[in-house]
C-alpha positions in Angstrom: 0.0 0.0 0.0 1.2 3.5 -0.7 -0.3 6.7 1.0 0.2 10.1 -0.4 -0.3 12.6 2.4 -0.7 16.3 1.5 0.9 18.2 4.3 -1.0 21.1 3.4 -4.1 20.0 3.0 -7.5 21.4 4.5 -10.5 18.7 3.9 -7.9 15.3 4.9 -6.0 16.5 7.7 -2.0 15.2 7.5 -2.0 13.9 11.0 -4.8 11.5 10.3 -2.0 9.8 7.3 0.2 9.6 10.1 -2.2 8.0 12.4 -3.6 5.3 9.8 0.5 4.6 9.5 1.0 4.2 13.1 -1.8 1.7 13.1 -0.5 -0.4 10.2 2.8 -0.4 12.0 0.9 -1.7 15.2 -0.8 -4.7 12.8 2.7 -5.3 11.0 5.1 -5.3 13.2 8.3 -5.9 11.7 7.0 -6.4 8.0 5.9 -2.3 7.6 8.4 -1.8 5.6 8.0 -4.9 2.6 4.4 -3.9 2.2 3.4 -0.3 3.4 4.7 3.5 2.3 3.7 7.1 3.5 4.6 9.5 1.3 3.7 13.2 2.8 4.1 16.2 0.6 5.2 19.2 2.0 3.0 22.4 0.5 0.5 20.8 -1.2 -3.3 20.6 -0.9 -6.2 18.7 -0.9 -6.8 17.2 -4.8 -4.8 15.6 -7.3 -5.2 18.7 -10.0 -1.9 20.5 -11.8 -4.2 23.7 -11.1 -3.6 25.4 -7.6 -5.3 28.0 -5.8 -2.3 29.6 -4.6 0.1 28.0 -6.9 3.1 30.6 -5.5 2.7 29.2 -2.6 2.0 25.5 -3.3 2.8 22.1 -5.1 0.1 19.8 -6.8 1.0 16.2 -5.7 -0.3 14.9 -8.8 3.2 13.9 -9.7 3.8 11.9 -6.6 0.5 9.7 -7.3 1.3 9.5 -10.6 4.4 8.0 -9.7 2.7 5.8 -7.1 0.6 4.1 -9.0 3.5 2.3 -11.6 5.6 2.1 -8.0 3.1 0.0 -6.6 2.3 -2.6 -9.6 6.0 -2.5 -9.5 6.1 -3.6 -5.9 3.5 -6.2 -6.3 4.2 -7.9 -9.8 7.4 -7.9 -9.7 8.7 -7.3 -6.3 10.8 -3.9 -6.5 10.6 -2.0 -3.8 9.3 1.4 -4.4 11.6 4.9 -2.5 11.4 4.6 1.5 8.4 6.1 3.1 8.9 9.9 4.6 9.5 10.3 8.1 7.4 12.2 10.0 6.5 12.9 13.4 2.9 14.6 14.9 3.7 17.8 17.3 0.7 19.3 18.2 -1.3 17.9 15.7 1.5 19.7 12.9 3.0 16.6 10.7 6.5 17.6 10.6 9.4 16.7 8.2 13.0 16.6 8.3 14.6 19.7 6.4 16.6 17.7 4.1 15.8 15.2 1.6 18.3 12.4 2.7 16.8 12.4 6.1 13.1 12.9 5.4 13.2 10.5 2.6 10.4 9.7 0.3 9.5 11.2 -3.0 9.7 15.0 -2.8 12.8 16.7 -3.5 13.6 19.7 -1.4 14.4 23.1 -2.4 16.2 25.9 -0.2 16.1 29.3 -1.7 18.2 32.0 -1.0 17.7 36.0 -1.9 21.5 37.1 -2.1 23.1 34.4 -0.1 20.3 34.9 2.9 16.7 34.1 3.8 15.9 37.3 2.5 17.2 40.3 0.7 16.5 44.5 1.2 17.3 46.1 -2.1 16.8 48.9 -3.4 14.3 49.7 -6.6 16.7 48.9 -10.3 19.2 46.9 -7.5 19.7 43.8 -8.8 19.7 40.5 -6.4 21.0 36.9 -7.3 17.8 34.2 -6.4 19.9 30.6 -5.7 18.0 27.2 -5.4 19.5 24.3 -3.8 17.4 21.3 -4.6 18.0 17.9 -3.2 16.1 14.6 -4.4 15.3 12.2 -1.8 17.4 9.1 -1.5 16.2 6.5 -4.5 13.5 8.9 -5.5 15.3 9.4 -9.1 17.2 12.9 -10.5 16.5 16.5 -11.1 16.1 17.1 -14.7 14.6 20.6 -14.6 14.1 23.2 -12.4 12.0 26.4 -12.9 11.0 29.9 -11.1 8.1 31.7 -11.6 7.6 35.0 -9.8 3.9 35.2 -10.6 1.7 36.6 -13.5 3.3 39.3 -16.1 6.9 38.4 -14.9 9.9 36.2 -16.3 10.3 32.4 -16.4 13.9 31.5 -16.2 15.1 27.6 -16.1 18.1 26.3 -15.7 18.5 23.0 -17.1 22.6 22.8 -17.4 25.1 26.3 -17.2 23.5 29.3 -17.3 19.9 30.7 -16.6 18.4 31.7 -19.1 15.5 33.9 -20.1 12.0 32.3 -21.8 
């Protein structure tokens, strides 16, 4: 079985994924991992649509179901065992996740941004600032092959793919 738990998500709350996972492990035992996997989500919301309300702010997670569906014939056909399940813990009723890929696992990479080498950046209007991304794919969750910012309607797309960003 493989769960997809959106840790944003406002009709399914996350902690109840987490939950239904504690309770396999409590009827498993020892065999979770050959026949269960939690994959949570970070940023996204309820629905498995490329269209998001706030899609600055969030991820769809039709990608990680897409990619669980061929995982899981995979699994049970032919026995290969799809990426680790996330780890997660419930504080407060907040599902949390390690900051980096390697430690949180599963199938979401994980980006850091920077603004000018920080969190954040103060510039002036016409002052130029350099945007970085650090992204980091989970272990046995496959590559990067693209990455892409988009700073909202009316303004620039840039990718890099390989060298230098550039302009589309």
């Amino acid at each position: 079985m493989i769960v997809i738990a959106a840790l944003w998500d406002q009709d399914a709350f996350p902690w109840q994924a987490a939950w239904y996972a504690g309770k396999v492990r409590e009827s498993l035992g020892g065999r979770l991992e050959q026949s269960f996997r939690l994959y949570c989500i970070d940023r996204a919301l309820h629905g498995d649509v490329e269209s998001q309300r706030e899609p600055l702010q969030t991820v769809p997670c039709l990608g990680a179901l897409q990619q669980a569906l061929p995982d899981l014939s995979d699994w049970v056909e032919r026995g290969v065992a799809p990426p680790a399940r996330t780890r997660c813990r419930v504080v407060e009723g907040q599902v949390l996740v390690p900051e980096s890929a390697r430690e949180r696992k599963g199938v979401q990479p994980v980006v850091r941004l920077t603004a000018n080498g920080g969190k954040r950046a103060e510039i002036r209007a016409g002052q130029e600032v350099t945007l970085s991304a650090e992204i980091e794919a989970p272990p046995g969750a496959g590559s990067i092959i693209a990455a892409e910012w988009n700073f909202g309607e009316g303004s620039s797309l840039f990718q890099r793919r390989s060298g230098s960003p550039r302009r589309v």
